[in-house]
N, C-alpha and C positions, 0 to 999 in steps of 0.2 A: 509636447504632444505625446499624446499614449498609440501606441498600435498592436491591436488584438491580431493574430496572426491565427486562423483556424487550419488545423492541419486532421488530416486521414490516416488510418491506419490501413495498408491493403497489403494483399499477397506480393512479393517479387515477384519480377515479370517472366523469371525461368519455374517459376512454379506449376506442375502440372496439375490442371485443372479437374477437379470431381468430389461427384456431389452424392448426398446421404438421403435418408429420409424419403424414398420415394422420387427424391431429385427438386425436392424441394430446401435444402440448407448446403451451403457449401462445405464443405470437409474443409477444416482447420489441420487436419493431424498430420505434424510434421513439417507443416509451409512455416519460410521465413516471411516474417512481416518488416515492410518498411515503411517511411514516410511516404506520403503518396507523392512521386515526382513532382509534380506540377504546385505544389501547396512548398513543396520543401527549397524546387528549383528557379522558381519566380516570384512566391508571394513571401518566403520566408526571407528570401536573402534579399528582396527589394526590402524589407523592414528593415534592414541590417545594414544598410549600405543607407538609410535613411538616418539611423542613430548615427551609424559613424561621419555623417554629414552634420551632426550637429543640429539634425531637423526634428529627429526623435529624443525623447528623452529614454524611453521604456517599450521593450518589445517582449509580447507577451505570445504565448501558448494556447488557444483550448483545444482539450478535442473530445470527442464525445463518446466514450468507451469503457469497458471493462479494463480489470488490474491488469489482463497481460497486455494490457498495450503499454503500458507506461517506460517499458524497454525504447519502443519507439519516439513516444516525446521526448525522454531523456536526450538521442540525436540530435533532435530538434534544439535544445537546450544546447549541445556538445558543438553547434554552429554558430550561438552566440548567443540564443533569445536569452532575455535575464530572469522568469519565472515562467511557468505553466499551470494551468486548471484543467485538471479531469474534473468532469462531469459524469458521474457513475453511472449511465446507463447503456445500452447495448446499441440504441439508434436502429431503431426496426425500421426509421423510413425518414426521408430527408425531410421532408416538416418539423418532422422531432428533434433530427438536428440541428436546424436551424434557429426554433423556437429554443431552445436551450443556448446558443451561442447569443443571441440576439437578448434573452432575458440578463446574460453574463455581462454583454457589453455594455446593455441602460445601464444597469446596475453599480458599473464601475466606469462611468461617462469616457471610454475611448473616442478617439476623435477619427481612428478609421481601421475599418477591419479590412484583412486582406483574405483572398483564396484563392487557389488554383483555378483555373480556367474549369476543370472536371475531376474529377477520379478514375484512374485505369481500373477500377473493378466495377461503377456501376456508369462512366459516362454519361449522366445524368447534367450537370454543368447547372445546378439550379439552386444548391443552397444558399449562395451569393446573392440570389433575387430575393429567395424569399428571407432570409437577413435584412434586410433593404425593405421587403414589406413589412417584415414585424415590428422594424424600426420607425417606419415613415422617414426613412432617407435617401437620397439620390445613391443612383444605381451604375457602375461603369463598367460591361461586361468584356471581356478577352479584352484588357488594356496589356498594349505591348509598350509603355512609357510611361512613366510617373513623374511629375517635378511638384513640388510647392514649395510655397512661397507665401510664409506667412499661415493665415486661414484658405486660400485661394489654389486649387489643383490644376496640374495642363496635363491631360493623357491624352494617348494617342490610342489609334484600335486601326487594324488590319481593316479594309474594304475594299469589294470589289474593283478593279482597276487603281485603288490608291489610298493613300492616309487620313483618315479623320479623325480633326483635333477637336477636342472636348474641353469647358474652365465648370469647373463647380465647387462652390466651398467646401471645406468639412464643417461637420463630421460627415463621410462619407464611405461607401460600401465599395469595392473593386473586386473581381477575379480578374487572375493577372495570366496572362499568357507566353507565349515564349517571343523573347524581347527583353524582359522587363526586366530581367536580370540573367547571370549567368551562374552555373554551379558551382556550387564550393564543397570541400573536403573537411569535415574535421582534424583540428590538429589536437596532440596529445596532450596539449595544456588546456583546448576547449573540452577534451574528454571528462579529464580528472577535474575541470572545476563542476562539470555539468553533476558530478554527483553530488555536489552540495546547494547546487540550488535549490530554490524552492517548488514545489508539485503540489498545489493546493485538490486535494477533491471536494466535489459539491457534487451538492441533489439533483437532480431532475426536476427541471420546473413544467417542463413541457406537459402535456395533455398526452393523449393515446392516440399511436399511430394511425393513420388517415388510409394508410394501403398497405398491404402484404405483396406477399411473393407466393403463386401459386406454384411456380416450377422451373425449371434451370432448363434449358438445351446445350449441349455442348455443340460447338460448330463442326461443320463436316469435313473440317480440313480439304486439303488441297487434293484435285483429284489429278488422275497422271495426265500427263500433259500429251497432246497429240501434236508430232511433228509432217508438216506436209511440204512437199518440195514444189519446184518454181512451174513444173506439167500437172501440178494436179488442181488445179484451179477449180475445175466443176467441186470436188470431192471437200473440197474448202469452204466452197460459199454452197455446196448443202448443210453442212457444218455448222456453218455461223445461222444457219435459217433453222436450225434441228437444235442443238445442241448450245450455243453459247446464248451465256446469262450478263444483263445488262446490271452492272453492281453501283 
């Protein structure tokens, strides 16, 4: 069994946020980029703990970006995966990139792609579906448990008041959530092999993005906090009827 593992490239999460252009492009200059949590901390190392189970044979890379991301896939490699594919475009909008990984995957008949539950820079949580549509294959969204056996999957997914289990064959699509696996560290011998792996780039098959981005808000941060003691009650529940926001 082959497993395509799509990973993100985003800002660290200590990066201060701000944006150019009228506030419509986010400023790169100077941010570290890393793997995006959620693609690195559940869907990659659930592929990894699949091969080292004997269930995978080959655990692969894409992700859909320009040259300087390739520092970042390399990580991804430096954790264990055995090859990666850039696909050289910039991904203006998640259609694009999904239509690109999905073209990767027919292509090269994976029997299951994995993804993060979302991205911490657009929480979108949709490329995973639409992979799954452009394939025409079943779809398993925030899976916190993977087993197979065979062609045959058991996941599980969080719901309200309790567990729902899922059986569907592969080839099949998942974004995995927190559960699915746990973090790992690169060690110095996954470093230095990760430089001689393979990093194949390829074209863009995809068409022209579907949506833009008109403009950025930065959020309004935390405002001071109002302390009220155990006699001022009236002045409190003016307060909550004036002033607090239902989030």
């Amino acid at each position: 069994m082959k497993i395509l593992v799509a990973i993100s490239n985003v800002p660290d999460t200590t990066t201060k946020i701000q944006f150019t252009d009228g506030d419509t492009k986010f400023n790169s200059a100077g941010v570290t980029f890393v793997i995006n949590p959620y693609d690195e901390w559940y869907a990659l190392v659930k592929a990894l703990e699949l091969k080292e189970a004997n269930v995978a044979e080959k655990v692969t890379l894409i992700h859909v970006g320009l040259a300087d991301s390739e520092a970042t896939i390399r990580k991804g490699l430096a954790l264990g995966a055995d090859n990666a594919v850039r696909i050289d475009a910039e991904g203006p909008d998640a259609l694009f990139v999904a239509q690109n990984i999905a073209a990767y995957a027919k292509a090269n008949a994976y029997d299951l792609v994995l993804v993060g539950k979302e991205t911490i820079n657009y929480n979108g949580s949709s490329v995973g579906a639409m992979i799954a549509g452009e394939l025409d294959l079943p779809f398993v969204s925030l899976a916190t448990k993977l087993d197979i056996s065979g062609t045959k999957c058991t996941l599980e997914q969080e719901i309200e008041g309790g567990t729902q289990v899922v059986e569907c064959n592969l080839p099949l699509i998942v974004s995995c959530a927190k559960g699915m696996a746990e973090q790992r560290i690169p060690n110095m011998r996954g470093i230095m092999a990760a430089r001689s792996k393979p990093l194949e780039v390829a074209s863009s098959t995809a068409g022209e993005a579907l949506t833009s981005i008109k403009s950025f808000t930065l959020n309004p941060g935390r405002t001071t906090c109002k302390m009220m003691t155990e006699d001022q009650m009236d002045q409190l529940v003016a307060l909550l009827h004036t002033e607090a926001k239902v989030i």
